[in-house]
C-alpha positions as CSV (number, residue, x, y, z in Angstrom):
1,X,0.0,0.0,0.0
2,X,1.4,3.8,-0.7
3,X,1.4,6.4,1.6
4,X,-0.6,9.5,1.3
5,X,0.1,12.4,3.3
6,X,-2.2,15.8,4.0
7,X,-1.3,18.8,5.9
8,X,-4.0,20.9,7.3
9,X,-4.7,23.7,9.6
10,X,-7.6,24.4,11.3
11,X,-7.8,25.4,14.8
12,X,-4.2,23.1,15.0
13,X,-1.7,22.3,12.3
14,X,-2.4,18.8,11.5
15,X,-0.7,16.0,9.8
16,X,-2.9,13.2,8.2
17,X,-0.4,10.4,7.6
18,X,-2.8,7.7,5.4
19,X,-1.6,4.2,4.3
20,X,1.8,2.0,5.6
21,X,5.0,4.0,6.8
22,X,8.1,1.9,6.1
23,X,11.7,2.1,5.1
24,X,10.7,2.9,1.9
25,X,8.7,5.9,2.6
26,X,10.0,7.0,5.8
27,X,11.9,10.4,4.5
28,X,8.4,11.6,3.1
29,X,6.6,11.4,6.7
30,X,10.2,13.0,8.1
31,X,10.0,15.8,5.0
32,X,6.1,16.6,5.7
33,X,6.9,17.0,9.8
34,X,9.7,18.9,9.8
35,X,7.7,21.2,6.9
36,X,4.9,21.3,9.4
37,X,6.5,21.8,12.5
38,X,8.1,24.5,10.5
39,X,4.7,26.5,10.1
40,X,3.3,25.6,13.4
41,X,3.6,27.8,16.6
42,X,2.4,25.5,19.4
43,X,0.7,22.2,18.9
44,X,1.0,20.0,15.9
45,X,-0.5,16.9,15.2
46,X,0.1,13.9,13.8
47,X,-3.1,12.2,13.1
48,X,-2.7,8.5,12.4
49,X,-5.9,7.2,12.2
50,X,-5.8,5.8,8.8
51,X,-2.6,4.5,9.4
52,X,-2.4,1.0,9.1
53,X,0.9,-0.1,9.7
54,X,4.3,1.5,10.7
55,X,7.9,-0.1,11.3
56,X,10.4,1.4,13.6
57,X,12.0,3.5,11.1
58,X,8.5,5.8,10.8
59,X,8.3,5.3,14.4
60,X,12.0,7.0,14.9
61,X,10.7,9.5,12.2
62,X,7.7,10.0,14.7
63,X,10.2,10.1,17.6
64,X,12.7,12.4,16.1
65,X,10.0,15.2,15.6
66,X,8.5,14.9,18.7
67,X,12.3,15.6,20.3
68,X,12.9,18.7,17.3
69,X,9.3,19.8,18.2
70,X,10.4,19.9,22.2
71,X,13.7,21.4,21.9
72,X,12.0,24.4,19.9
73,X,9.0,25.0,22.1
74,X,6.7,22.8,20.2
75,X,4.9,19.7,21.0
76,X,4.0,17.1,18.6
77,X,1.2,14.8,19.8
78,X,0.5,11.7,17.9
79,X,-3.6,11.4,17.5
80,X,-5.9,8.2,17.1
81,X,-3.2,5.1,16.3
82,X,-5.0,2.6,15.0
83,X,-4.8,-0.4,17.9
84,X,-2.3,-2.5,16.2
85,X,0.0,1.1,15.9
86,X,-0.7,1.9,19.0
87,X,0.4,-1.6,20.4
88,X,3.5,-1.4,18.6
89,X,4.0,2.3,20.2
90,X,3.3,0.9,23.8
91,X,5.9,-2.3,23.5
92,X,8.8,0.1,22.5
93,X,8.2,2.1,25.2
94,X,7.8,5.6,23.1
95,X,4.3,6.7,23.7
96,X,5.0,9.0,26.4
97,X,7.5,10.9,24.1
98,X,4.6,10.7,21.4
99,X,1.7,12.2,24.0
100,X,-0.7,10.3,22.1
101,X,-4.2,11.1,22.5
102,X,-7.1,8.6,21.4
């Protein structure tokens, strides 16, 4: 499956992140966050609800904005995982740098 990626702002930047994040894709997820957390002044969000998978390369990509994102005043929260993303979030141990909200 590709990966489709949407960048909106309404009363948040927000970062729709649609399809399977892998190796393959991995710089365009990193390329759309640092673009977005670029343009954002407080809060942006990365909304993963229509993602259906992701391996731990998009999951250091997630990781690595949320740590650019603090160290600029920012915070990136990761919004709706599906369960099986969420699960794989929880047994590495990274959702608390990801302050993901269901």
């Amino acid at each position: 499956m590709s990966l489709s990626i949407q960048t909106t702002e309404d009363a948040v930047r927000k970062v729709l992140v649609v399809g399977e994040v892998d190796v393959s894709n991995a710089d365009e997820l990193r390329a759309a966050l640092d673009a977005a957390l670029l343009e954002t002044a407080g809060e942006l969000v990365a909304d993963l609800s229509q993602t259906t998978y992701i391996d731990s390369t998009g999951i250091g990509v997630l990781v690595g904005a949320a740590h650019r994102a603090a160290e600029a005043g920012k915070k990136l929260v990761v919004a709706q995982p599906q369960k099986n993303v969420a699960r794989v979030l929880e047994l590495l141990g990274v959702a608390g740098d990801l302050n993901i909200q269901q």
